[in-house]
DOGU-336111 format. One record per atom (N, C-alpha, C, O): residue in three letters; atom name; x, y, z. Coordinates in Angstrom, 2 decimals, decimal comma. Example, Ala and Ser with C-alpha at 12.3 -4.5 7.8 and 13.67 -1.06 7.14 Angstrom:
% residues 2
SITE  rest  atom        X        Y        Z
SITE   ALA     N    13,19    -5,69     7,80
SITE   ALA    CA    12,30    -4,50     7,80
SITE   ALA     C    13,20    -3,30     7,80
SITE   ALA     O    14,24    -3,32     8,46
SITE   SER     N    12,85    -2,25     7,08
SITE   SER    CA    13,67    -1,06     7,14
SITE   SER     C    12,90     0,03     7,87
SITE   SER     O    13,41     1,14     8,04
//
This chain:
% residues 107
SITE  rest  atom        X        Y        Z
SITE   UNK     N     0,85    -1,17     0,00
SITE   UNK    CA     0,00     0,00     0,00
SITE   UNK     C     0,90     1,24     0,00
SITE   UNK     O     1,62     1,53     0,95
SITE   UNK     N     0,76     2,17    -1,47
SITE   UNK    CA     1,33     3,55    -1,03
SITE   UNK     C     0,69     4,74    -0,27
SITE   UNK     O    -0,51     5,03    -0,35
SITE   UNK     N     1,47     5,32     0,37
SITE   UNK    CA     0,92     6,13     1,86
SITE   UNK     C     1,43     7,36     0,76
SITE   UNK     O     2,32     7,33    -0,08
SITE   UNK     N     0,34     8,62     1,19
SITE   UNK    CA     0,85    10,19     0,75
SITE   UNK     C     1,85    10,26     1,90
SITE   UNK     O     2,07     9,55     2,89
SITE   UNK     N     2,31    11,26     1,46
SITE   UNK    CA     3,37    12,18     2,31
SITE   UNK     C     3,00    12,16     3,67
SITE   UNK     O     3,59    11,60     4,59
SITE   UNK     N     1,84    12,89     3,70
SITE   UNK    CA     1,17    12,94     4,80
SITE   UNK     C     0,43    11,84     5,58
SITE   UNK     O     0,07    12,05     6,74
SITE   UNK     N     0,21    10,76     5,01
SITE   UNK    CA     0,26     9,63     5,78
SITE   UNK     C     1,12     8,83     6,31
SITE   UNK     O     0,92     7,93     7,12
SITE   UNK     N     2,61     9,35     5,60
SITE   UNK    CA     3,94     8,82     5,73
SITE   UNK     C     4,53     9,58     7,28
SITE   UNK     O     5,02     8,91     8,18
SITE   UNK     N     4,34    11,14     7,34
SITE   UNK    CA     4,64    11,70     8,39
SITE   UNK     C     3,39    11,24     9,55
SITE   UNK     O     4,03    10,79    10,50
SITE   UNK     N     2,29    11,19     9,79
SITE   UNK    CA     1,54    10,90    10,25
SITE   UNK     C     1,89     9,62    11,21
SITE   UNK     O     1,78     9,46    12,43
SITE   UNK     N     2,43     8,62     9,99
SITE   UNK    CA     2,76     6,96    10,98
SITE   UNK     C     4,18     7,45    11,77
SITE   UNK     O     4,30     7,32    12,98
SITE   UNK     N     5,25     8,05    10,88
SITE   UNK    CA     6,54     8,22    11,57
SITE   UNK     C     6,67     9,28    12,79
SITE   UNK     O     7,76     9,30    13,36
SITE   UNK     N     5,58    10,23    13,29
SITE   UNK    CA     5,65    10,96    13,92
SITE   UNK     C     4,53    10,58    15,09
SITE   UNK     O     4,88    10,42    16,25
SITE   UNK     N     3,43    10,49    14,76
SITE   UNK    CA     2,27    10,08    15,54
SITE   UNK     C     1,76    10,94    16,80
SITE   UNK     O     1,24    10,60    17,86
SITE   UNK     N     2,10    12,15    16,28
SITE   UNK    CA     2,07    13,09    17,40
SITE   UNK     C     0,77    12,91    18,01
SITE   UNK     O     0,55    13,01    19,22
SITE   UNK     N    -0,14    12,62    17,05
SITE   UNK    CA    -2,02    12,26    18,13
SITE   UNK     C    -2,07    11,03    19,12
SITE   UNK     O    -2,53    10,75    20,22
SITE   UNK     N    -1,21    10,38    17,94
SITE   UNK    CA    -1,49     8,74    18,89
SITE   UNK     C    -0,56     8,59    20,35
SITE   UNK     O    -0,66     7,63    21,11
SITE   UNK     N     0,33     9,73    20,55
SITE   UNK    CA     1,33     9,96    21,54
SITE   UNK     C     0,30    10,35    22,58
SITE   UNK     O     0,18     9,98    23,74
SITE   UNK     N    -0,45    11,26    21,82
SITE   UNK    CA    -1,07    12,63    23,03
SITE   UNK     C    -2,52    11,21    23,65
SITE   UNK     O    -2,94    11,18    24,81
SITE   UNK     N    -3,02    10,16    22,46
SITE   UNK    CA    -4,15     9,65    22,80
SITE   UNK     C    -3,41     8,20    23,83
SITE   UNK     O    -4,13     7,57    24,61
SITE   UNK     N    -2,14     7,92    23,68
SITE   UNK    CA    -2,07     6,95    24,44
SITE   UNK     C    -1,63     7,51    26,00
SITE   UNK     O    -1,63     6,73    26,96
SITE   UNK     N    -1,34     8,60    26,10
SITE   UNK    CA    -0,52     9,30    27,03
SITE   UNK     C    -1,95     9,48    28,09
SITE   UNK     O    -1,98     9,12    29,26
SITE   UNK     N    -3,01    10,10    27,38
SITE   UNK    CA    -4,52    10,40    28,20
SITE   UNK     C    -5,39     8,95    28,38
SITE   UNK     O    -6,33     8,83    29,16
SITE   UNK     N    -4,96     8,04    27,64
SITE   UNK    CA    -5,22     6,50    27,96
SITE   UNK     C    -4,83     5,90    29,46
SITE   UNK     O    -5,50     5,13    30,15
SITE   UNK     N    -3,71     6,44    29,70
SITE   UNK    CA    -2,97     5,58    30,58
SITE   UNK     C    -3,35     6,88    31,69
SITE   UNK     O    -3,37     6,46    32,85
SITE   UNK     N    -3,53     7,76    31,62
SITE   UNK    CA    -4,16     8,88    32,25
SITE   UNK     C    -5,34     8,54    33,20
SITE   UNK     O    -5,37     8,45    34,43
SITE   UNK     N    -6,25     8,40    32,28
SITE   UNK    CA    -7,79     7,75    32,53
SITE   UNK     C    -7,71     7,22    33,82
SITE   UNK     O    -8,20     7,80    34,79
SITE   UNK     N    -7,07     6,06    33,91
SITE   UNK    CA    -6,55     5,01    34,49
SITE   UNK     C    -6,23     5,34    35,93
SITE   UNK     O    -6,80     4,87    36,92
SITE   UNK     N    -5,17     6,29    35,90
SITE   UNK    CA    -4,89     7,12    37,36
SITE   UNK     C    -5,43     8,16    37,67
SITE   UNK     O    -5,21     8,65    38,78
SITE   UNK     N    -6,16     8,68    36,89
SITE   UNK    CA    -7,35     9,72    37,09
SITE   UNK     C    -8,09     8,95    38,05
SITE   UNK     O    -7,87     9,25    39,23
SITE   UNK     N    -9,31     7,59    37,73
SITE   UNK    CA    -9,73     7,32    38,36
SITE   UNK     C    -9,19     6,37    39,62
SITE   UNK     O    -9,70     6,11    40,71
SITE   UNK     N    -8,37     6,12    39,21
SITE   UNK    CA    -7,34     5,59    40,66
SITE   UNK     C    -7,33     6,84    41,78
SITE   UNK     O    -7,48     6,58    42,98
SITE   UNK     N    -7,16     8,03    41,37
SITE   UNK    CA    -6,78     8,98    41,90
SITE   UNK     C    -8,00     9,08    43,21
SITE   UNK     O    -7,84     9,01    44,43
SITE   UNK     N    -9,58     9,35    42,15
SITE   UNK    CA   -10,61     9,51    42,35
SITE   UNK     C   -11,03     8,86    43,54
SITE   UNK     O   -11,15     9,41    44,64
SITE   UNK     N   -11,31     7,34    43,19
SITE   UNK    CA   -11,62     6,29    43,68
SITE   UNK     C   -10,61     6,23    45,37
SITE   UNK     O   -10,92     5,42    46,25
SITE   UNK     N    -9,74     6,98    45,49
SITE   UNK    CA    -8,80     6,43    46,50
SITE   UNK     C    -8,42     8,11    47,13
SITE   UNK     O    -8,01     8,14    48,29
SITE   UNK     N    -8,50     8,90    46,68
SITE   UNK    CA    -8,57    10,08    47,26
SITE   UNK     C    -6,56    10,54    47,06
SITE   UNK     O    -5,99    11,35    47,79
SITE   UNK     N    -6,16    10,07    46,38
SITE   UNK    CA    -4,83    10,26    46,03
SITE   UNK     C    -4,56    11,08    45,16
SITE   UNK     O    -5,44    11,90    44,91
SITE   UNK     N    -3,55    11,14    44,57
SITE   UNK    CA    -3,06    13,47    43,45
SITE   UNK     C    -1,68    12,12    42,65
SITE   UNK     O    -0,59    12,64    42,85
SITE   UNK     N    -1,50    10,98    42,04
SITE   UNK    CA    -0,35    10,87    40,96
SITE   UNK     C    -1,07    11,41    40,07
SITE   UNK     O    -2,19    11,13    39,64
SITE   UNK     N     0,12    12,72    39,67
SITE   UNK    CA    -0,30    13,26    38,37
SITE   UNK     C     0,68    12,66    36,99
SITE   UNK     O     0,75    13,47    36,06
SITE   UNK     N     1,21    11,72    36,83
SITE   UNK    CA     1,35    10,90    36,22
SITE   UNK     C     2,04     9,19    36,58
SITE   UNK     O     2,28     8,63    37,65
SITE   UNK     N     2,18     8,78    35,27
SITE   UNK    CA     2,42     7,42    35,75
SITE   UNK     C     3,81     7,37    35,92
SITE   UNK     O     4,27     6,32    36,36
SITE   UNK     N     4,79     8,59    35,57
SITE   UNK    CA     6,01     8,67    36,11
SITE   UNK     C     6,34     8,57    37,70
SITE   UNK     O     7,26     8,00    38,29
SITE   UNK     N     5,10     9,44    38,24
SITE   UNK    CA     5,14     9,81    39,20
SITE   UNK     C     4,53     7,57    40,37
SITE   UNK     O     4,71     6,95    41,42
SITE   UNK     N     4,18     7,53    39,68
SITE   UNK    CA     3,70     5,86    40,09
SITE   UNK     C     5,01     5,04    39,77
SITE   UNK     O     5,49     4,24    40,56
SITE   UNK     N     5,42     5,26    38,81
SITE   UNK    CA     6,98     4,51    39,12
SITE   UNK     C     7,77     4,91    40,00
SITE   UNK     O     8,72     4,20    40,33
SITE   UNK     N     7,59     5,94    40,48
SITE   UNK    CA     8,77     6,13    42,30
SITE   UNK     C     8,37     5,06    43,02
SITE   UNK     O     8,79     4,77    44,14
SITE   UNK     N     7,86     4,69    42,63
SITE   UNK    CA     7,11     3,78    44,29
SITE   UNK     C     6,80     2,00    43,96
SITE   UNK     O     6,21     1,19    44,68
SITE   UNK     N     7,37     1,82    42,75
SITE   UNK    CA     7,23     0,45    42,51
SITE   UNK     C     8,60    -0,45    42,87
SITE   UNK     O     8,86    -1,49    42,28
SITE   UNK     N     9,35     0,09    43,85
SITE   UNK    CA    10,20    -0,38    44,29
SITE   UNK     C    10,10    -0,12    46,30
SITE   UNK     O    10,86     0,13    47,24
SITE   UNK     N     8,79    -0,36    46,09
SITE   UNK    CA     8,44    -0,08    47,75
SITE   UNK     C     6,79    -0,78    47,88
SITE   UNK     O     5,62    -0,40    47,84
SITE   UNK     N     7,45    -1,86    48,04
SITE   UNK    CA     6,23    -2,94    48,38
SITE   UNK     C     5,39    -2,61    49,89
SITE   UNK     O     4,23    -3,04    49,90
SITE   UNK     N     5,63    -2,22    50,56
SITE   UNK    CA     5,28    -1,50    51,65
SITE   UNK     C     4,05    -0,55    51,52
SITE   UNK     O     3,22    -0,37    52,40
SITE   UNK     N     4,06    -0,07    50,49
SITE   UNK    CA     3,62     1,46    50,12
SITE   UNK     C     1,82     1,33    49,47
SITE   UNK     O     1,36     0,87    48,42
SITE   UNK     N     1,27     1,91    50,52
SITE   UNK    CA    -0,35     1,27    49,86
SITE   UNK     C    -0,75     1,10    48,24
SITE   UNK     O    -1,25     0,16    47,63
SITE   UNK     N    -0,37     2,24    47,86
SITE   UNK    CA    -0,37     1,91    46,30
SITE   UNK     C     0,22     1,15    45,72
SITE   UNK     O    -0,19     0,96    44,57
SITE   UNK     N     1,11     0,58    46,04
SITE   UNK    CA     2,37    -0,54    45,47
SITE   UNK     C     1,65    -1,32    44,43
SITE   UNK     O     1,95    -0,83    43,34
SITE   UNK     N     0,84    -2,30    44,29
SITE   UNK    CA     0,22    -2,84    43,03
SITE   UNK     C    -0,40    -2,16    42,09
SITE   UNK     O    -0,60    -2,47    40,91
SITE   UNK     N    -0,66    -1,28    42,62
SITE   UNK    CA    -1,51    -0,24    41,74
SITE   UNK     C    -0,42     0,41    40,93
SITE   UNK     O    -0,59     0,24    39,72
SITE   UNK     N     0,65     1,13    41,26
SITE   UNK    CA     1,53     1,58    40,33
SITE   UNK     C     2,52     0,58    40,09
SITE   UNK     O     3,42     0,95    39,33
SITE   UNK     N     2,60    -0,53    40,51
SITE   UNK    CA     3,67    -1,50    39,64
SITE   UNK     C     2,36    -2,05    38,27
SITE   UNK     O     2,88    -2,30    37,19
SITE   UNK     N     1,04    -2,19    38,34
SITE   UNK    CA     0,40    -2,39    37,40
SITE   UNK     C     0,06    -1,30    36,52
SITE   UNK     O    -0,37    -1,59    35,40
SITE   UNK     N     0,21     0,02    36,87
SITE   UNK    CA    -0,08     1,16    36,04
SITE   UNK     C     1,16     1,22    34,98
SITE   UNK     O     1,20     1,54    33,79
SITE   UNK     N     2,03     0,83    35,79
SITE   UNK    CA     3,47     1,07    35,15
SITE   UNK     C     3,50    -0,03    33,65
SITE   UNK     O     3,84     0,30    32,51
SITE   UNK     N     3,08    -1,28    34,08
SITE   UNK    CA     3,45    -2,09    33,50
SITE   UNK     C     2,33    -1,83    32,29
SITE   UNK     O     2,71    -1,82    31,12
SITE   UNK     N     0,90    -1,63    32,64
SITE   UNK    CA     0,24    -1,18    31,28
SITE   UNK     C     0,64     0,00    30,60
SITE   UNK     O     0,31    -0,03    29,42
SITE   UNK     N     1,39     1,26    31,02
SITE   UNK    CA     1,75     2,37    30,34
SITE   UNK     C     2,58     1,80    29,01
SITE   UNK     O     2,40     1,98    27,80
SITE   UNK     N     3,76     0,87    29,93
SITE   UNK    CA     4,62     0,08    28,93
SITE   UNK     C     4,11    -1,17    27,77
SITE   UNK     O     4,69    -1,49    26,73
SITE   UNK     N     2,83    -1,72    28,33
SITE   UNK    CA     2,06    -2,69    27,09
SITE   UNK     C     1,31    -1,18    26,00
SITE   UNK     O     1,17    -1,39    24,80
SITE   UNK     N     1,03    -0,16    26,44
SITE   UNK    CA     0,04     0,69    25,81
SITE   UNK     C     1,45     1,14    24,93
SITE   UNK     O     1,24     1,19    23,72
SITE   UNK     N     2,75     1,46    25,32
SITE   UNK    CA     3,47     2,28    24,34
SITE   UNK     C     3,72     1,49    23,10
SITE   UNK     O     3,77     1,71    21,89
SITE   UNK     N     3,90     0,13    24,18
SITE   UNK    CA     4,71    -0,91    22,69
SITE   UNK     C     3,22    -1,27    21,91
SITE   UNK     O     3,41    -1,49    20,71
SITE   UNK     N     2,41    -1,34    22,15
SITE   UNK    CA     1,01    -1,79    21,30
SITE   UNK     C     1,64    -0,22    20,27
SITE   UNK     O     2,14    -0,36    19,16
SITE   UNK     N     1,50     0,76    20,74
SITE   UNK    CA     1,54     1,96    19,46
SITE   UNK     C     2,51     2,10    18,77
SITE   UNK     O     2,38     2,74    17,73
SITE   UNK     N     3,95     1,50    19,18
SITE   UNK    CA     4,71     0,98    18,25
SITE   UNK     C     4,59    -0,02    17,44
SITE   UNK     O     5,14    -0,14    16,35
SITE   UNK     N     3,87    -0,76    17,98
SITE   UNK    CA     3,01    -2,25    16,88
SITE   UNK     C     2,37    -1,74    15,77
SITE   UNK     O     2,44    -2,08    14,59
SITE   UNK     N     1,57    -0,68    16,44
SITE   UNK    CA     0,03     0,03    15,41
SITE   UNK     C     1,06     0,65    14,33
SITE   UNK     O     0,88     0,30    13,17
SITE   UNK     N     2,16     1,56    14,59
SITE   UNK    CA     2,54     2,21    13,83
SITE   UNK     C     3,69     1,19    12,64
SITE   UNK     O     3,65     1,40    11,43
SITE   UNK     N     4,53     0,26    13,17
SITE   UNK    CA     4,84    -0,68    12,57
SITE   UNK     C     3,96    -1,62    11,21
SITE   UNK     O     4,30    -1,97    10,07
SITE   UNK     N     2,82    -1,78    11,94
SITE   UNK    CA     1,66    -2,24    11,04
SITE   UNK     C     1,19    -1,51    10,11
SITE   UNK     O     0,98    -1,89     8,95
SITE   UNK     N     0,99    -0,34    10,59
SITE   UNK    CA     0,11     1,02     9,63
SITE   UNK     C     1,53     1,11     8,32
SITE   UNK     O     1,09     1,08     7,17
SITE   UNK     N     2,75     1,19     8,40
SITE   UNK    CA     3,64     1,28     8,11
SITE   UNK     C     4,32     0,37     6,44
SITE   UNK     O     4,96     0,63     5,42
SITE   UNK     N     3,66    -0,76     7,10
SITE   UNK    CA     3,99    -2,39     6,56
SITE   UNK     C     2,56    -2,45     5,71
SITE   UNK     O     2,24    -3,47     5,11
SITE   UNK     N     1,90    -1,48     5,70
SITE   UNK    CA     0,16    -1,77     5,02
SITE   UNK     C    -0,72    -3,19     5,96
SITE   UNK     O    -1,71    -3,81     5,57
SITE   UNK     N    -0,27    -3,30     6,71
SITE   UNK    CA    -0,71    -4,62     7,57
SITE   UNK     C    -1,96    -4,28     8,27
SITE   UNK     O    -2,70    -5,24     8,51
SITE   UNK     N    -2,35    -3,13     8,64
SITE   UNK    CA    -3,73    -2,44     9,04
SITE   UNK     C    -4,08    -1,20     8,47
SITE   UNK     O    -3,14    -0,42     8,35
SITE   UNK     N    -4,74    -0,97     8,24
SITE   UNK    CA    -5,21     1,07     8,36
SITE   UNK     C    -4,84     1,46     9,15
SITE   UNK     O    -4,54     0,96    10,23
SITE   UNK     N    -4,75     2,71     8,69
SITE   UNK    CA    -4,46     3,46     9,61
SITE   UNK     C    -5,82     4,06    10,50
SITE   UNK     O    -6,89     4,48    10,06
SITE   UNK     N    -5,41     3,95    11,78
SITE   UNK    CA    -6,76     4,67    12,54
SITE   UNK     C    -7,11     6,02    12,11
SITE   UNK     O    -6,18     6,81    11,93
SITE   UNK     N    -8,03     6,31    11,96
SITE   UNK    CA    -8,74     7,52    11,77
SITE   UNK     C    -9,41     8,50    12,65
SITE   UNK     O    -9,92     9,54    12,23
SITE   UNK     N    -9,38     8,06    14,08
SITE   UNK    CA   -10,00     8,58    14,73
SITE   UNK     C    -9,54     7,73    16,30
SITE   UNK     O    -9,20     6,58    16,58
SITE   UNK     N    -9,74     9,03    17,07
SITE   UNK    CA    -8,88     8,38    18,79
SITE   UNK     C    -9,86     7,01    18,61
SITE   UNK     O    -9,55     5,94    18,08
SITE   UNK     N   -11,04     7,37    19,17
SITE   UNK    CA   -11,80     5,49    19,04
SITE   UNK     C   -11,12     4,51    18,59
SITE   UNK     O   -10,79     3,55    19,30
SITE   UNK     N   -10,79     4,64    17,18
SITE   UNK    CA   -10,25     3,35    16,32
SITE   UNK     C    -8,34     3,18    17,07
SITE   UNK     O    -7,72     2,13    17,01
SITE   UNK     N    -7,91     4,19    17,57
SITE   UNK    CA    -6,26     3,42    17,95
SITE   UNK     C    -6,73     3,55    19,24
SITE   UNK     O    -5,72     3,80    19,90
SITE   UNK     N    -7,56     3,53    19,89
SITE   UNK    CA    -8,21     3,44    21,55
SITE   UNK     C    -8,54     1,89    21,36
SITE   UNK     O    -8,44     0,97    22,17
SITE   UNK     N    -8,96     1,90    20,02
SITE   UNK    CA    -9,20     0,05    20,39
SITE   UNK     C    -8,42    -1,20    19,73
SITE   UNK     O    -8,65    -2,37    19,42
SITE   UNK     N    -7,16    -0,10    19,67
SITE   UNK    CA    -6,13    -1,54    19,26
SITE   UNK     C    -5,22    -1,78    20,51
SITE   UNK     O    -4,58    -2,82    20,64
SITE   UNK     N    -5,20    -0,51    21,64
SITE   UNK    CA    -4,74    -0,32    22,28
SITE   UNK     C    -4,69    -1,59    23,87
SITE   UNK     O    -5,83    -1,60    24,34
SITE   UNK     N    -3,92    -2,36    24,55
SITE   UNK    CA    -4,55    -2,81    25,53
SITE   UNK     C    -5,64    -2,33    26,67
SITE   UNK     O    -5,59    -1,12    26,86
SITE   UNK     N    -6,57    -2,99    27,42
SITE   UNK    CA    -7,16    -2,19    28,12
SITE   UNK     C    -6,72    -2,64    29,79
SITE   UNK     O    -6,24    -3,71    30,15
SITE   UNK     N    -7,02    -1,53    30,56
SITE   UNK    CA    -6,60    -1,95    31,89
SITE   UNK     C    -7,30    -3,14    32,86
SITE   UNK     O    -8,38    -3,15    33,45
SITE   UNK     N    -6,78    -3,63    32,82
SITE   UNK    CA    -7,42    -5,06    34,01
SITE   UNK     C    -8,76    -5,31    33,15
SITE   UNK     O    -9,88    -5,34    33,67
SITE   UNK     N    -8,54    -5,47    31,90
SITE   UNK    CA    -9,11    -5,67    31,15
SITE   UNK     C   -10,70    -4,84    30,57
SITE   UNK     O   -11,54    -5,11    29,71
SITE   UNK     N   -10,58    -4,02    31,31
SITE   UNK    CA   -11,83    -3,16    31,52
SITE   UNK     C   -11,60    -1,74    31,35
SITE   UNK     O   -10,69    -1,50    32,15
SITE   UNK     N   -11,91    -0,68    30,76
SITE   UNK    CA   -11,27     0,86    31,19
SITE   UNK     C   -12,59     1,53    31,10
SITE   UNK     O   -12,70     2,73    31,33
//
């Protein structure tokens, strides 16, 4: 499959699918946040603490962590694929929201 220009910069740059997986994994500790009365304002901030089993959140950000890292490499997959003509390209957050893994299987 030949890609325009602009579908060519689009897969190699992915500046949306950055910003849509970044508010994906967001979601996630948003309502963690919610649900538990806690402030990680990101999942950087949840990796300080996955080396402190002690620490009430401890599963919660060793599992946030570990889906941030299945959600990046899935969008290196998507973009690999989109790339190779092996899928379409998504068109819309929805469509790379659902190639994306989901959290504890549910989001």
């Amino acid at each position: 499959m030949k890609h325009t220009t602009a579908e060519m910069l689009a897969i190699v740059n992915l500046p949306l699918a950055e910003k849509y997986t970044e508010n994906h994994v967001k979601k996630v500790i948003n309502a963690h946040n919610k649900k538990y009365s806690v402030r990680f304002d990101s999942v950087h901030n949840c990796a300080s603490y996955i080396n402190s089993p002690t620490y009430t959140h401890y599963q919660f950000c060793r599992d946030v962590w570990d889906f941030n890292v299945n959600c990046w490499e899935a969008g290196r997959q998507i973009q690999m694929d989109v790339s190779l003509g092996n899928i379409p390209m998504p068109l819309t957050e929805d469509e790379y929201l659902s190639l994306l893994p989901t959290y504890g299987g549910v989001l």
